[in-house]
matplotlib code that plots the C-alpha trace (Angstrom):
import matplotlib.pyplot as plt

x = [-22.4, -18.6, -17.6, -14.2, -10.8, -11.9, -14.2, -17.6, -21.0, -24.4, -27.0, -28.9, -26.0, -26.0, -27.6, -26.5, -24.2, -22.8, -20.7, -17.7, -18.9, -21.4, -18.4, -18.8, -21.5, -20.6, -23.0, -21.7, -18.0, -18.5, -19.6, -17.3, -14.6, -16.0, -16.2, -12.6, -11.7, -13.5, -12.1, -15.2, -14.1, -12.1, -10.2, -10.5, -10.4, -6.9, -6.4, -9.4, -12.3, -15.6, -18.6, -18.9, -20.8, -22.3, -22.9, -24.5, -20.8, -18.2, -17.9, -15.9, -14.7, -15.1, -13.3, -16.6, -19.0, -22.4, -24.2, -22.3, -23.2, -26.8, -27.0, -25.6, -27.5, -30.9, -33.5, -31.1, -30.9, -28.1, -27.2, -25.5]
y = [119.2, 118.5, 115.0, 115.0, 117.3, 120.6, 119.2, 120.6, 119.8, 121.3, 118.7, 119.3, 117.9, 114.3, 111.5, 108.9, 108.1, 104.1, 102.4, 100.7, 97.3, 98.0, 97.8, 94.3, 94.5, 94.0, 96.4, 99.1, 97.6, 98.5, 101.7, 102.9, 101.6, 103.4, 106.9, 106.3, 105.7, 108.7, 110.7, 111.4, 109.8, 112.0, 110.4, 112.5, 109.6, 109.8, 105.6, 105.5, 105.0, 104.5, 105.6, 106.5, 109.8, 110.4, 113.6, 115.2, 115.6, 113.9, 110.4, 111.2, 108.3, 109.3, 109.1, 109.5, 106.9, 106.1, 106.8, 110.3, 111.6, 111.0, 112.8, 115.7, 114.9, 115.0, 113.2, 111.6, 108.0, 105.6, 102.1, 99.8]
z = [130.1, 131.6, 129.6, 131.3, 130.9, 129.9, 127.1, 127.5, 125.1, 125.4, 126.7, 123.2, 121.1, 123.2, 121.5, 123.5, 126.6, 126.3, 129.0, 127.7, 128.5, 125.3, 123.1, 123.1, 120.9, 117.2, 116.1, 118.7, 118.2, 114.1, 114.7, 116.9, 114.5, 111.5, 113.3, 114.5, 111.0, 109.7, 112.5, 114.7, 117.9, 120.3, 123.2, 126.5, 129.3, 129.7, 129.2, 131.6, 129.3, 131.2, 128.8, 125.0, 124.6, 121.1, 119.8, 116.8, 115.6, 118.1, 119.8, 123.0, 125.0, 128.7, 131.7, 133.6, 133.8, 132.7, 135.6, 136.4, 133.1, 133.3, 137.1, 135.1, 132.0, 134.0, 131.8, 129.2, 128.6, 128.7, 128.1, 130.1]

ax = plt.figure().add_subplot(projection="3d")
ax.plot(x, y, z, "-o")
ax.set_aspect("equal")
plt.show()
């Protein structure tokens, strides 16, 4: 599935798609500091983050949002 830029994962690797807005969470807002820290989070929005796109080894921050993913995704989930 495109994520945005030339990155591309296979639909069987997503574990979850997240819209930005979920940051505000401090659960999400923890983890997504952690895998930052431990270098798991790869930045492809281009300063125009719009989901959060966990993977069984990458968090990719998204220029494309929630809803566009999960048309491509098909039957995957996402939060809002």
């Amino acid at each position: 599935m495109h994520l945005g830029g030339d990155v591309v994962v296979p639909k069987k690797d997503i574990i979850m798609i997240m819209d930005t807005q979920t940051f505000a969470s401090p659960a999400t807002r923890e983890f997504i500091e952690i895998a930052g820290d431990e270098g798991f989070i790869k930045n492809i929005s281009g300063g125009k983050e719009k989901s959060y796109v966990l993977t069984t080894r990458e968090v990719f921050i998204s220029p494309i949002s929630c809803k566009t993913l999960q048309k491509r995704a098909g039957s995957i989930k996402y939060l809002k």
